[in-house]
DRENGUGU-872471 format. One record per residue: residue in three letters; x, y, z of N, C-alpha, C in turn. Coordinates in pm, 1 decimal. Each point is the difference from the previous one (the first is absolute). Layout:
! DRENGUGU-872471
{vexkol:ALA; n_c1:X; n_c2:Y; n_c3:Z; ca_c1:X; ca_c2:Y; ca_c3:Z; c_c1:X; c_c2:Y; c_c3:Z}
...
//
This chain:
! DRENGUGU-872471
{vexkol:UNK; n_c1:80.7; n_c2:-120.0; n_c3:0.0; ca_c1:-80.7; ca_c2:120.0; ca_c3:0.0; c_c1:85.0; c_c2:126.5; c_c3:0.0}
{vexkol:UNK; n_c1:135.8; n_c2:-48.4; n_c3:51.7; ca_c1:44.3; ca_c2:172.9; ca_c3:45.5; c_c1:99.7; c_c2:27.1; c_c3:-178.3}
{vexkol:UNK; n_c1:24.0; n_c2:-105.6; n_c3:-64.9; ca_c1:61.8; ca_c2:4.3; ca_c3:-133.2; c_c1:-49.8; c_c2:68.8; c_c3:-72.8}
{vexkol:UNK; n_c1:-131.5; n_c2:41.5; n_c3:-66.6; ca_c1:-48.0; ca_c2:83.0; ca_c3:-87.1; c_c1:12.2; c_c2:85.9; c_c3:41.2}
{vexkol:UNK; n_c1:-30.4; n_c2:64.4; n_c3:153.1; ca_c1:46.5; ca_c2:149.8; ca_c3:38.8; c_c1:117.2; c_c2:25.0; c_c3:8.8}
{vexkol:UNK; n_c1:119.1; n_c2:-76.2; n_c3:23.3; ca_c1:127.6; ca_c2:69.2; ca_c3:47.8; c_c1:60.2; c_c2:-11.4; c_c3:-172.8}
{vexkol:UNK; n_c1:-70.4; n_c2:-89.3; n_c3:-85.1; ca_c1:90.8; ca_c2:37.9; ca_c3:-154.0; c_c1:-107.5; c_c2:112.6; c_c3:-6.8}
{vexkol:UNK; n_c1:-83.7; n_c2:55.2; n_c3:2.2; ca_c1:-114.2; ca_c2:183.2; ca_c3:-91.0; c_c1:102.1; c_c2:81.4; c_c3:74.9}
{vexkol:UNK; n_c1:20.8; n_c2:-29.1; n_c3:171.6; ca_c1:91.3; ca_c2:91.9; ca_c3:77.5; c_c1:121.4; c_c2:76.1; c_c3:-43.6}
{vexkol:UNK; n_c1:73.3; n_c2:-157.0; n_c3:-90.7; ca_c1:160.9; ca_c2:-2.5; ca_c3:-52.0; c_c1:-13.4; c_c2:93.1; c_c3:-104.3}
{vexkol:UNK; n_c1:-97.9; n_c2:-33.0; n_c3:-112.2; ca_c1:-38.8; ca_c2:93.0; ca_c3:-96.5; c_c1:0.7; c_c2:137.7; c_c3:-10.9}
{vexkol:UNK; n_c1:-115.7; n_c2:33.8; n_c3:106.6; ca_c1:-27.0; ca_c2:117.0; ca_c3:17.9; c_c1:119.1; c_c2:54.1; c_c3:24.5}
{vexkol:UNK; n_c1:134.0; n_c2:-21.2; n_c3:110.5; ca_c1:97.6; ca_c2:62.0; ca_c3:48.9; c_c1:141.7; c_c2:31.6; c_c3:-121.9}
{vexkol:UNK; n_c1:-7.0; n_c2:-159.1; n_c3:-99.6; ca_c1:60.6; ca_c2:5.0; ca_c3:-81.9; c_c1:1.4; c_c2:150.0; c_c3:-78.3}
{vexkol:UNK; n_c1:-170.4; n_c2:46.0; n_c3:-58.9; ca_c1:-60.6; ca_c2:24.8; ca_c3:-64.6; c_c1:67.7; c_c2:165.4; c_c3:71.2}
{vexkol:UNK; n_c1:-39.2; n_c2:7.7; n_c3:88.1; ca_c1:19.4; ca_c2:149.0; ca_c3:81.9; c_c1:160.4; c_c2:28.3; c_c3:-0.7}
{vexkol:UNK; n_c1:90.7; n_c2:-69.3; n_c3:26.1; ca_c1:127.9; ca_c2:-35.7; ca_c3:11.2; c_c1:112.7; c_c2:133.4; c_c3:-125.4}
{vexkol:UNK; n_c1:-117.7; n_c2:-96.3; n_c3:-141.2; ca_c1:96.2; ca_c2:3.3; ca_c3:-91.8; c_c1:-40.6; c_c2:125.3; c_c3:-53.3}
{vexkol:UNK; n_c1:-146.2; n_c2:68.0; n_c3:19.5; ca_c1:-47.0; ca_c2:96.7; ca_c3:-14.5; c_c1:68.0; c_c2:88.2; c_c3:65.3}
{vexkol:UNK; n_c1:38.9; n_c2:14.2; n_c3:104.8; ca_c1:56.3; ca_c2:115.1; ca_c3:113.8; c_c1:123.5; c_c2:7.1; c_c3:-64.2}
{vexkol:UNK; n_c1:86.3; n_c2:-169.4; n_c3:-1.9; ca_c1:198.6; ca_c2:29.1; ca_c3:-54.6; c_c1:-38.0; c_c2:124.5; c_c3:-169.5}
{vexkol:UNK; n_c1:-79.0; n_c2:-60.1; n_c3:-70.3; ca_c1:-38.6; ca_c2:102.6; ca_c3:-150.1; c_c1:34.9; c_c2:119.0; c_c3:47.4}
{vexkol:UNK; n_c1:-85.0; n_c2:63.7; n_c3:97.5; ca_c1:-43.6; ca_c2:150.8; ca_c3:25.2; c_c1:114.6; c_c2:41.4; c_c3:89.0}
{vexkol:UNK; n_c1:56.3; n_c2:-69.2; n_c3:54.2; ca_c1:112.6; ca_c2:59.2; ca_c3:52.2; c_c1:155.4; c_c2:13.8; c_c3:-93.5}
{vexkol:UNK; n_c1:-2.6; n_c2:-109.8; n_c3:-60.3; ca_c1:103.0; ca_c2:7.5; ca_c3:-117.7; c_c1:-27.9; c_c2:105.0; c_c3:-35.4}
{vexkol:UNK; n_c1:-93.9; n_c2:23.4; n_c3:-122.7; ca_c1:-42.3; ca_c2:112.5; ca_c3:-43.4; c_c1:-15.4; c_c2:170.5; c_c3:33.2}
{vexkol:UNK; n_c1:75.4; n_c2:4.0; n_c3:199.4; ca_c1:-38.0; ca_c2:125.7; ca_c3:22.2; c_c1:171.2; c_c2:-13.2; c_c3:29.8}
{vexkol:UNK; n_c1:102.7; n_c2:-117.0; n_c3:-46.7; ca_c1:171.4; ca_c2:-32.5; ca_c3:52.2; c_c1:13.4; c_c2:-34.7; c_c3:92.5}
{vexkol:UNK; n_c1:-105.9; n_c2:-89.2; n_c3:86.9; ca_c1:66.3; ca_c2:-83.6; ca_c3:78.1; c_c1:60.1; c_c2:-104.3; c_c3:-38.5}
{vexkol:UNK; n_c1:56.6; n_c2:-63.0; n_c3:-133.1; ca_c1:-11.8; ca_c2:-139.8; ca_c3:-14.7; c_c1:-101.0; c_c2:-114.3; c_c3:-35.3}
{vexkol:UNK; n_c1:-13.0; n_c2:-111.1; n_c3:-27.2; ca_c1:-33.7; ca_c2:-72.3; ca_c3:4.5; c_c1:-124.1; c_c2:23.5; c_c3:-154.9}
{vexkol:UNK; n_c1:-69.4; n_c2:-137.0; n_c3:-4.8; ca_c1:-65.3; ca_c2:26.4; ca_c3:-155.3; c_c1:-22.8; c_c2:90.1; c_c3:-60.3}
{vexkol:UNK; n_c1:-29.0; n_c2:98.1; n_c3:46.8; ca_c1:-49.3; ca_c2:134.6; ca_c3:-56.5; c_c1:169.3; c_c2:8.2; c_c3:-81.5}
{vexkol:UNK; n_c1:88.1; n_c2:67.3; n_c3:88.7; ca_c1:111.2; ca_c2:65.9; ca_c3:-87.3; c_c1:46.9; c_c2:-81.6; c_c3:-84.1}
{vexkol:UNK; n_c1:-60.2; n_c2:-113.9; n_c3:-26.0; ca_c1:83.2; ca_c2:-76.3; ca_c3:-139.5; c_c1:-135.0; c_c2:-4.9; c_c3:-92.3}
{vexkol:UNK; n_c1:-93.1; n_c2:43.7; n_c3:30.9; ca_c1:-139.5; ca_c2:7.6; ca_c3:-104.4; c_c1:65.4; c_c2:157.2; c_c3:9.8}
{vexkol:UNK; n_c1:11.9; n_c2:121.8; n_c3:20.2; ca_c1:51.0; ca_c2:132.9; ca_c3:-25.5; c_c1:131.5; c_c2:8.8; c_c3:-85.8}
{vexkol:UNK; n_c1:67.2; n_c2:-118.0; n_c3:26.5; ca_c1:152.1; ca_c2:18.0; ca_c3:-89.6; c_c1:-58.8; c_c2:-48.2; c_c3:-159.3}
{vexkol:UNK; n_c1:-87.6; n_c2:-66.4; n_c3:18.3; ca_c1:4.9; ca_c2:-84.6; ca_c3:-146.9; c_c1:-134.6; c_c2:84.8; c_c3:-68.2}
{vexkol:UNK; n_c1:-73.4; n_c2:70.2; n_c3:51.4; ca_c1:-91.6; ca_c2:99.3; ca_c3:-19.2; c_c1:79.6; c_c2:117.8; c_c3:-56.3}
{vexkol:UNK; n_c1:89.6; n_c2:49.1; n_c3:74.3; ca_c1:100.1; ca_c2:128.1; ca_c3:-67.3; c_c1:64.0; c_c2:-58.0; c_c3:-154.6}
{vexkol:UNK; n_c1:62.9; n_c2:-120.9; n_c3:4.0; ca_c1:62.0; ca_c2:-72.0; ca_c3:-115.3; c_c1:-79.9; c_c2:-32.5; c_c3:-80.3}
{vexkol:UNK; n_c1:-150.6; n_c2:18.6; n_c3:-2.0; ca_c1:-83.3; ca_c2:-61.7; ca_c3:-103.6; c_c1:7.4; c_c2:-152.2; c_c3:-61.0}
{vexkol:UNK; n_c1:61.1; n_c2:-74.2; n_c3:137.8; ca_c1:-61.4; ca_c2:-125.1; ca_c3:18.9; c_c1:-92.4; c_c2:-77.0; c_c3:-27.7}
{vexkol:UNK; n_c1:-90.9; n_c2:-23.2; n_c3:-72.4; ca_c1:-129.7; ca_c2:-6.8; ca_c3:1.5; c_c1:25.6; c_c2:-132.9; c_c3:4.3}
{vexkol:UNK; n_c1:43.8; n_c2:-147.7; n_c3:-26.2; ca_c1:-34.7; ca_c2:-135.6; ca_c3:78.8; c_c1:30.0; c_c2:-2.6; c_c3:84.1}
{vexkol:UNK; n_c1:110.6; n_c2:59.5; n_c3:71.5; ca_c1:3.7; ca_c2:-31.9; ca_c3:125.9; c_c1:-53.8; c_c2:68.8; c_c3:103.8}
{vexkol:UNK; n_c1:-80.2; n_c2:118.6; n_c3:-58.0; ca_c1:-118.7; ca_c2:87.7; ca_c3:101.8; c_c1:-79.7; c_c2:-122.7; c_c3:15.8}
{vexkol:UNK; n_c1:-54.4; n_c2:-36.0; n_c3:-97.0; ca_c1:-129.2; ca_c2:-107.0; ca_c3:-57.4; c_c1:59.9; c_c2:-130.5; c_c3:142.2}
{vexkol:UNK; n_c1:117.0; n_c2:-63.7; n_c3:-39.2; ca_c1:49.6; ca_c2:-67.2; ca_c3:134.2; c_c1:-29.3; c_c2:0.1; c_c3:142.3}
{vexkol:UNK; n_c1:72.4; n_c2:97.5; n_c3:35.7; ca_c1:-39.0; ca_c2:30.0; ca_c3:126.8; c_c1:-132.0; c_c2:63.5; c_c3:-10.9}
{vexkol:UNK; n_c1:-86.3; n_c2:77.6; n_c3:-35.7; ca_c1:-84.6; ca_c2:-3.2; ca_c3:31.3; c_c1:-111.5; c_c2:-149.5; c_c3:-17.3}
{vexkol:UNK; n_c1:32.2; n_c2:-75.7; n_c3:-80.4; ca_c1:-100.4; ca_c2:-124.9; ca_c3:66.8; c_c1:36.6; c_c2:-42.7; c_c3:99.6}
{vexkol:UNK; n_c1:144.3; n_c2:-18.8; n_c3:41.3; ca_c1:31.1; ca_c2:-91.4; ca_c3:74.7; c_c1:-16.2; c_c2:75.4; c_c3:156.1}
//
């Protein structure tokens, strides 16, 4: 019983996680964001497409 909630739990946190590292990269802290911003300046476009699915 407690398995279906603690994997939606994992999700959700995953989900929030990778959203927050984006937005902070993106303002130079590091992390996903500043390598979706480096390859955004370079006109990257598969590997924007990349990291952003992944």
């Amino acid at each position: 019983q407690i398995l279906p909630a603690f994997a939606g739990i994992s999700v959700f946190r995953w989900d929030i996680n990778i959203r927050e590292s984006t937005v902070l990269g993106l303002v130079g802290a590091g992390g996903i964001g500043l390598q979706l911003n480096a390859s955004l300046n370079v006109l990257a476009w598969p590997q924007v497409t990349l990291i952003l699915i992944l």
